[in-house]
N, C-alpha and C positions, 0 to 999 in steps of 0.2 A: 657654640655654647660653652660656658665654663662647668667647671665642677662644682658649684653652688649646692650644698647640702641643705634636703628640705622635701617635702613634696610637690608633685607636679599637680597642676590644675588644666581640666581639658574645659575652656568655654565653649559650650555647645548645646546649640539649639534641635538638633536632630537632623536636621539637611546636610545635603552630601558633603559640603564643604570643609563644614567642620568635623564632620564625622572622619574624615577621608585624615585629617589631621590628628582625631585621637589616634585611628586604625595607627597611623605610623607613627605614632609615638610609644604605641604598644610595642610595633616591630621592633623598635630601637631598643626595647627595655627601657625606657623613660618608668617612673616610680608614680603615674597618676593615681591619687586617691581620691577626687573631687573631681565629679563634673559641674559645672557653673552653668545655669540657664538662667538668660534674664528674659523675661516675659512682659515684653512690653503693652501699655493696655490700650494705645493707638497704634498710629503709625511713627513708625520711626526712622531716623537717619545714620542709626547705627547699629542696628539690630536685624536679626530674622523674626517676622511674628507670624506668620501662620501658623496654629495648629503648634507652638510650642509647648502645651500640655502633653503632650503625646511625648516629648521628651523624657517624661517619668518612667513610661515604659520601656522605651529604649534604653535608659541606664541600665533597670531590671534586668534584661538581656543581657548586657554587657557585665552586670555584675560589678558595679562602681555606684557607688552612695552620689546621689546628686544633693544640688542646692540649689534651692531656688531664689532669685531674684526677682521681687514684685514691687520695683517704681510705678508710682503715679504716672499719669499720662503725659506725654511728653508734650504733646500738640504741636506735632510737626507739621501738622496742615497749612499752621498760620504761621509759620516762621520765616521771619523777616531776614537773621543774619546765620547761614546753616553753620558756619564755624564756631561760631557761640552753640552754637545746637546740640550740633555733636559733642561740646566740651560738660556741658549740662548733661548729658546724656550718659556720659563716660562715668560723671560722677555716683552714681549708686551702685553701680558697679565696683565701682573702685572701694566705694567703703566696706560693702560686701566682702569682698576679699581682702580689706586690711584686718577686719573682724576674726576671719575664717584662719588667717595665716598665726591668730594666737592660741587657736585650737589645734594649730596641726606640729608636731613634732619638729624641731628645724625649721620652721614655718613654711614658704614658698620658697620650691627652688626655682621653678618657673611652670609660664602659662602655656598652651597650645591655641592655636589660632588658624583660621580656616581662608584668613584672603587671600584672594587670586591677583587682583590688581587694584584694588580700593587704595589710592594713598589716604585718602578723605578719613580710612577705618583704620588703615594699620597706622598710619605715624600716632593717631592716638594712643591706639593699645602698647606701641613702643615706650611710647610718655610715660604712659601708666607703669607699663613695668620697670621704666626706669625709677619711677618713685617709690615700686615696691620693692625693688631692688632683688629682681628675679630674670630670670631669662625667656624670651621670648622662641618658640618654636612654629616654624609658619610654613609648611613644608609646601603648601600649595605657591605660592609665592611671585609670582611673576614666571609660572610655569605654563608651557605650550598647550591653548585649553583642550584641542584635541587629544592630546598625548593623555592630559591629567584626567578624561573623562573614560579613555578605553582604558587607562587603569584603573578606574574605578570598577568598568564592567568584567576586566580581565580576574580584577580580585574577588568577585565572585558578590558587589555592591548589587541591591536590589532597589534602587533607586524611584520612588515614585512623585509623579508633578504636581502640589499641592495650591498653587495659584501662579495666574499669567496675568502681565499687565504689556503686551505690548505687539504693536501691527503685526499680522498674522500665526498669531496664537489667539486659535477661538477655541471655544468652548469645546471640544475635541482631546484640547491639550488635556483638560482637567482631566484627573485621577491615573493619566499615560504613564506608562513605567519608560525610563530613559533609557532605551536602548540603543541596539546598532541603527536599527530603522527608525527611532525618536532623531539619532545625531545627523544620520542625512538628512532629515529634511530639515533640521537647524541649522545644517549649514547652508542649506537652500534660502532657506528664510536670514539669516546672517547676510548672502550676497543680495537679497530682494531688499530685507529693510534693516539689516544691520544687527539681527537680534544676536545679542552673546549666545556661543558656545555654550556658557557654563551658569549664563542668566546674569551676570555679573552686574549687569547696569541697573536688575530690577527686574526685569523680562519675568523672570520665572523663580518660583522658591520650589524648593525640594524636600521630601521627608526620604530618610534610608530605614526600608522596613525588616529588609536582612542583610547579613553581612559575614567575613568570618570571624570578627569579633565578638558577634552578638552570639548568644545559647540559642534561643527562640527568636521564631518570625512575629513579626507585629501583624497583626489578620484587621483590617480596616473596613467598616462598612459607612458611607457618606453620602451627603447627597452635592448636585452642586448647585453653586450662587451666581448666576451669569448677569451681568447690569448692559452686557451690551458690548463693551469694550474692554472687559477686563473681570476675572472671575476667578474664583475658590472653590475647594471642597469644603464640605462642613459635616465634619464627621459625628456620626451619629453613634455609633458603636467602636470601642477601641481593646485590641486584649490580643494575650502572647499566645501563640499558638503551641 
């Protein structure tokens, strides 16, 4: 990273991923004064969307003013070419934070970013900051997903399973806190049918409801949406405890 004078921005939707990337940009003394959440209102090929309202509370914890981003729907359902998709996708994003960088002192020194192995996600977000002309922080990175998952539970991450989409994660997984005994049998299920570690492909999204960043716990009441093959909580009650 260079010495780019400016503020940092944590893009963050509230799962462990990204969260795990603000945590250590705090360690570092990184200057974040903006968290970015973009809230997509289908499904997306560049985004976390479950349950990204909940993100608001989690700032609150953390004590960092968020902003919201609310693109029109993407209709990733029906897309024909995904590299076009995701570049369409990047773009509200991207204007958002050209917007924000004339509000903020120094504008952006750089962004924090939460991928493990997506090149599909990171060369974009690299684009992007190349044109904002900020630095990119991505600590998760092409790092060991074992290693990156017990340090999450070593740091004291409270980690909960917010939707599963893939062969043997049934309705079980819903609302499971990711633990020691969550990771063995992910990696049971990893050797059975190949499920990520860390959900990477899709498998699984995550909400982090405490942490030592955060002041207050997030107290979560939901029900869940099971279709059969793939299923969410749907929270019905949200607040800091």
């Amino acid at each position: 990273m260079t010495d780019r004078v400016g503020a940092w921005l944590s893009l963050f939707s509230g799962g462990k991923d990204s969260s795990w990337a603000l945590y250590q940009a705090l360690e570092r003394g990184l200057p974040v004064e903006r968290l970015v959440t973009v809230h997509p209102a289908g499904d997306s090929y560049m985004y976390h969307v479950p349950e990204t309202g909940l993100a608001t509370l989690a700032a609150e914890s953390v004590g960092i003013p968020l902003v919201d981003v609310e693109p029109d729907d993407f209709d990733a359902d029906a897309v024909a070419d995904s590299s076009a998709q995701g570049d369409d996708e990047l773009e509200p994003l991207e204007l958002a934070l050209e917007e924000l960088a004339t509000d903020l002192d120094g504008g952006i020194a750089g962004l924090t970013a939460g991928a493990v192995e997506s090149e599909y996600q990171t060369s974009r977000i690299e684009g992007m900051c190349e044109r904002l002309e900020c630095d990119l922080f991505a600590p998760l990175w092409r790092e060991e997903p074992r290693e990156l998952a017990d340090a999450m539970l070593e740091a004291g991450f409270e980690i909960v399973i917010v939707q599963v989409a893939a062969h043997g994660l049934d309705e079980s997984w819903l609302g499971r806190t990711l633990d020691a005994a969550a990771l063995s049998d992910l990696e049971d299920l990893n050797d059975e049918y190949g499920v990520h570690l860390l959900g990477e492909g899709g498998e699984f999204e995550t909400l982090v409801v405490d942490a030592p960043h955060m002041d207050r716990r997030i107290d979560l009441e939901y029900d869940r949406e099971w279709d059969g093959t793939r299923g969410r909580i749907r929270v019905t009650e949200a607040s800091l405890e």
